[in-house]
Each structure stands twice: as C-alpha cells, then as structure tokens.
Kinemage of the C-alpha trace (Angstrom):
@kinemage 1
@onewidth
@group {chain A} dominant
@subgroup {mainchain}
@vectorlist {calphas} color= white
{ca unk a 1} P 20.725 32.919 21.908
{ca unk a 2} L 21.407 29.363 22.874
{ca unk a 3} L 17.755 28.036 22.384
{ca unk a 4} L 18.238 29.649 18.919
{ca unk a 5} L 21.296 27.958 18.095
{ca unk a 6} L 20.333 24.711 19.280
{ca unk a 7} L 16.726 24.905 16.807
{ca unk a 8} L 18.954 26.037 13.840
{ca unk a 9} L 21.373 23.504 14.507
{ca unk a 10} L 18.891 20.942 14.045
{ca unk a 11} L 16.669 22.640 11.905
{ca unk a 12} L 19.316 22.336 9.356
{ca unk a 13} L 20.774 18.782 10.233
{ca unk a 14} L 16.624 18.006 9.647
{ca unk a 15} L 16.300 20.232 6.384
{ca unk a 16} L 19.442 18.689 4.899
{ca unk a 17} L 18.869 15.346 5.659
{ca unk a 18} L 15.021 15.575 4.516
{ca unk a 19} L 16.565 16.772 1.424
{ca unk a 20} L 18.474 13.899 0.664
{ca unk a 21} L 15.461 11.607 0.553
{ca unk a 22} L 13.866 10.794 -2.871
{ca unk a 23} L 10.248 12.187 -3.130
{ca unk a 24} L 10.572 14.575 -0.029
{ca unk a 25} L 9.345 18.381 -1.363
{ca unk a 26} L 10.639 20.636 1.428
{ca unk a 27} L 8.754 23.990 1.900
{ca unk a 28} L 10.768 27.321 2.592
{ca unk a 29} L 13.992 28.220 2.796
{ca unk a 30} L 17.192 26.075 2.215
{ca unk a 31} L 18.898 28.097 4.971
{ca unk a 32} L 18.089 26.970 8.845
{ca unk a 33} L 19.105 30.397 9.642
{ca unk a 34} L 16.193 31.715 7.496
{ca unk a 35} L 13.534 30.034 9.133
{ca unk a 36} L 12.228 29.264 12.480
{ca unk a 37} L 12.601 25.378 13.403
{ca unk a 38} L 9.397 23.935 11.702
{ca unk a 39} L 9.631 22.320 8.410
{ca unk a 40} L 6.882 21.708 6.316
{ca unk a 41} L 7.498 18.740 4.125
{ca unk a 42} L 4.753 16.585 1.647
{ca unk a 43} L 5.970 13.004 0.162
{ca unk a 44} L 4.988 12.370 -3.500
{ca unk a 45} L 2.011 10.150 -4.058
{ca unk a 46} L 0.919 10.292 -0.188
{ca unk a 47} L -1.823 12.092 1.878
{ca unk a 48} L -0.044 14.403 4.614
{ca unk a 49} L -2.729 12.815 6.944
{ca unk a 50} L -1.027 8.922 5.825
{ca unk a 51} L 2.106 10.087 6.738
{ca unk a 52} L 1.357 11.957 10.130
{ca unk a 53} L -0.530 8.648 10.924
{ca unk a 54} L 1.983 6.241 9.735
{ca unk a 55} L 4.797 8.468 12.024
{ca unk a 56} L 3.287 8.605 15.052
{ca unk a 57} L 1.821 4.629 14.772
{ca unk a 58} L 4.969 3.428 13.504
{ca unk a 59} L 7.683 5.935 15.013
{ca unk a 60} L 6.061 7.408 17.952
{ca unk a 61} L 6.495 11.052 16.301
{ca unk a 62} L 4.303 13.828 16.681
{ca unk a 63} L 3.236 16.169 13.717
{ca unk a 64} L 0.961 18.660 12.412
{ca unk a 65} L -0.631 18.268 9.491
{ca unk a 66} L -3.252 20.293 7.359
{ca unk a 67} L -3.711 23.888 6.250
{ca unk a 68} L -2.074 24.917 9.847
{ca unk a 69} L -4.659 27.988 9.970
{ca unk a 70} L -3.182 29.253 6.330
{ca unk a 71} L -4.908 28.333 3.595
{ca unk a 72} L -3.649 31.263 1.700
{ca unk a 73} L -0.087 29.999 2.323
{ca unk a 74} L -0.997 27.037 1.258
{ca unk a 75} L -2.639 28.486 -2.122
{ca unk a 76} L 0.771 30.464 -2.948
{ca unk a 77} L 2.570 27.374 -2.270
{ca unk a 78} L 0.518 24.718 -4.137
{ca unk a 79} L -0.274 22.854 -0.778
{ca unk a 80} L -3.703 23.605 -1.380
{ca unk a 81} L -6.542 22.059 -0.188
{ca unk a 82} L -4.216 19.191 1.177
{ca unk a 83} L -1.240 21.036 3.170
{ca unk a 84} L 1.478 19.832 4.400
{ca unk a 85} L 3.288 17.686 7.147
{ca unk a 86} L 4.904 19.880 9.732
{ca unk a 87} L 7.613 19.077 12.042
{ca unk a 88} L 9.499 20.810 14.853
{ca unk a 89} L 12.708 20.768 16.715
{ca unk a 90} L 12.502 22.372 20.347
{ca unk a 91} L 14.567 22.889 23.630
{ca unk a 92} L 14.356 19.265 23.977
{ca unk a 93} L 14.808 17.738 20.838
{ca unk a 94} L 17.914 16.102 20.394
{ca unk a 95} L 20.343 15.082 17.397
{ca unk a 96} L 18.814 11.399 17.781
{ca unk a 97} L 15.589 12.677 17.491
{ca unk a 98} L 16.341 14.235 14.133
{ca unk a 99} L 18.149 10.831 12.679
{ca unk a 100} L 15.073 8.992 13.996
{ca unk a 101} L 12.749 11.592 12.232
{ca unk a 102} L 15.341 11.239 9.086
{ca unk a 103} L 14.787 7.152 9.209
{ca unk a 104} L 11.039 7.359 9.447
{ca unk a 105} L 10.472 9.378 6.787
{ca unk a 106} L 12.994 7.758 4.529
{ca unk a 107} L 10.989 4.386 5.044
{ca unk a 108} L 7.632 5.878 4.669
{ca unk a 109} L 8.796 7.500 1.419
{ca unk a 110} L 10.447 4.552 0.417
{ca unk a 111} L 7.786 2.223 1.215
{ca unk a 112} L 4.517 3.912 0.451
{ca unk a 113} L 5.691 6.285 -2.442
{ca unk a 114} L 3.720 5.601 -5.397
C-alpha cells in the first residue's frame, strides 16, 4: 500500500505537470489512480527516439521508447508505427526526480518543437 501511494503520488505530480507543457500529448488516463506509474507521452513535431536520446544525453534520464511490445495499442491510439516515449516513477524515484523530468521535457518541447 505504501509503494502504491508513493507511484500515484508522483504519477500524478508527473501527469499534471506534463500536462501543463505546450505540445506534450499524454496517453491514458487523467487520473494517477487509474493507471499504473508509466506515462506514455509524444511531443509534437519530434521522433520519440529524438526525445529519449536528447533526455538521457542531455538530462541523464532513462526511457522507453517504441511500440513497447503493442503495436495494436499503439494502432487504437494513433501511436502507430512510431509509439511513444514512456516514463516511470518507482520505489526510488523521488519528487526531484519528477521536477527534473518536468524541466527536461519542457526544454526539449520548447526547443525542438517544430
């Protein structure tokens, strides 16, 4: 129960804040307590594979990105062939974390969004 809370604590302080940022599509639902704690998210104009690269050179954050083993999901959702970019909060992940996570993503958008 407290491994739960913690992930949908910051699965919504992550979902809400990825929200804010202009060009940001977040997949699923709005609700953390809906959802495990991985958010798929795609930024207008940008490869998912650009923006995994450019946050783990730049921001030393780790992602999934791709199909993730669904293509059908990815069909229903109109990720398809592309994906998305998939990010996780865990045991360890901390509120920083998320804000740092926020900040990348908010300059990638901002600075490589066509």
């Amino acid at each position: 129960d407290e491994v739960r809370s913690h992930e949908v604590a910051l699965t919504e302080r992550l979902v809400s804040g990825l929200l804010t940022i202009p060009g940001v599509k977040v997949y699923g639902p709005a609700s953390a307590l809906d959802r495990t704690a991985t958010v798929s998210v795609r930024i207008d104009g940008l490869r998912v594979s650009d923006v995994g690269w450019r946050l783990d050179e730049d921001h030393d954050i780790l992602t999934r990105v791709g199909l993730h083993c669904s293509p059908a999901a990815h069909r229903t959702l109109g990720t398809f062939p592309e994906g998305t970019v998939r990010l996780s909060a865990g045991l360890f992940t901390t509120e920083r974390d998320i804000d740092a996570t926020l900040v990348a993503v908010s300059e990638i958008a901002a600075s490589y969004a066509r």
